[in-house]
C-alpha positions as a printed Julia matrix, in Angstrom:
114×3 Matrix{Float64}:
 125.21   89.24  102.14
 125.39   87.01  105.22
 126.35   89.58  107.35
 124.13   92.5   106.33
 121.43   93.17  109.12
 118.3    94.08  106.7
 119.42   91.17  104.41
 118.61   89.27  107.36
 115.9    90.51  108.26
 114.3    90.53  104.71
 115.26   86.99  104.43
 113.97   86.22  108.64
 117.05   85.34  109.74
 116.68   88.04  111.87
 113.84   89.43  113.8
 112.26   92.43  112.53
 108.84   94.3   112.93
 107.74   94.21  109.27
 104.94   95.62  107.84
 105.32   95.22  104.15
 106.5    92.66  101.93
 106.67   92.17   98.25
 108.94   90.38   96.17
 110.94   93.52   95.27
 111.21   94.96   98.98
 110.64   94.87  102.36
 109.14   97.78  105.29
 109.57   97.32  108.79
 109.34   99.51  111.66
 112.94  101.4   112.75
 114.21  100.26  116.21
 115.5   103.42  117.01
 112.67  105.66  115.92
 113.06  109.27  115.35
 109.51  110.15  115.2
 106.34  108.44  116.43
 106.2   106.77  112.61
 109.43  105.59  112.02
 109.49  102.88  108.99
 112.49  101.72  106.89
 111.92  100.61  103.08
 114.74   98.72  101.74
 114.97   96.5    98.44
 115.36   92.39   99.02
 118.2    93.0    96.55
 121.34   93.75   98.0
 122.61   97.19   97.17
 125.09   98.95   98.98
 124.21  102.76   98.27
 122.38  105.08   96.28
 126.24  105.2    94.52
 125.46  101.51   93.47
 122.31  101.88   91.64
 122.51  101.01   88.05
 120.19  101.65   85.08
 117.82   98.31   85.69
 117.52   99.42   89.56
 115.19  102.2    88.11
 111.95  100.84   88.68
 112.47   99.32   91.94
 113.55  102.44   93.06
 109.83  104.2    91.71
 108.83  101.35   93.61
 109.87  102.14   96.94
 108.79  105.7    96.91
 105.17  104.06   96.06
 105.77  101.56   98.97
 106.08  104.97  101.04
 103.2   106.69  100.09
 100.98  103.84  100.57
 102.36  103.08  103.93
 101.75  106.96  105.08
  98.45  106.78  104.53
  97.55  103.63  106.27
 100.19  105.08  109.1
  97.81  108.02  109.3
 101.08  110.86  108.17
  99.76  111.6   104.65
  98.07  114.4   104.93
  99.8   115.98  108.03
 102.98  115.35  105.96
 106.1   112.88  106.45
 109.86  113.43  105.68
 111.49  110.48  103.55
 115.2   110.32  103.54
 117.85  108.26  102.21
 121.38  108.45  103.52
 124.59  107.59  101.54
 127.72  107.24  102.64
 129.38  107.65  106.18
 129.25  111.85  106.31
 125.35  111.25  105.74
 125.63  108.98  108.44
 124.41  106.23  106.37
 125.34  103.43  109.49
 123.78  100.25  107.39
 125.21   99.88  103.81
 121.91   98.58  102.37
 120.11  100.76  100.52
 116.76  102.39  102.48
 114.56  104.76  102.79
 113.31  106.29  106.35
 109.76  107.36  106.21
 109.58  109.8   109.65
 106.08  111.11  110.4
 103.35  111.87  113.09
 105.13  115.19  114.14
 106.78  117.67  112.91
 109.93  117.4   111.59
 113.03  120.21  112.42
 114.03  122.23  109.44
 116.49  123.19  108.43
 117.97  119.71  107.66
 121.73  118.91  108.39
């Protein structure tokens, strides 16, 4: 996807602050960060939405919910707590149609959501 920005970023066509990097998926820090830990998980595969998973995307999606738990704790937000989130579609204002997860910590987060 030549014009997707985490495709290129996951492939270093484009600059990004990563801090994790596997050969399923990719976590680097969120430009416009929402919290003081702000990290976005996204698979190296290509997929548009949560609405685009299929049946063999099952295990890389257990996977990136163990990328986030792992990354909490060495980001120092697992045992205060951290919100993960994945947007899809534009009312959840999903504004990048690749597939991620936001892992928001260090603070606390507003409730209710929405």
């Amino acid at each position: 996807m030549d014009k997707c920005t985490f495709c290129g970023i996951v492939s270093g066509r484009l600059p990004g602050k990563i801090i994790y990097s596997d050969e399923l998926a990719t976590a680097f820090h969120d430009i416009h960060p929402a919290g003081p830990t702000h990290i976005l998980i996204v698979p190296n595969k290509h997929i548009t939405s949560v609405n685009d998973l299929i049946p063999e995307d099952e295990a890389l999606i257990g996977h990136l919910f163990t990328i986030a738990r792992q990354l909490a704790e060495s980001e120092g937000v697992d045992k205060s707590g951290y919100r993960l989130i994945i947007n899809t579609g534009r009312d959840a204002n999903q504004t990048i149609f690749h597939l991620h997860m936001h892992l928001i910590g260090g603070q606390p987060v507003r409730y209710p959501m929405g």
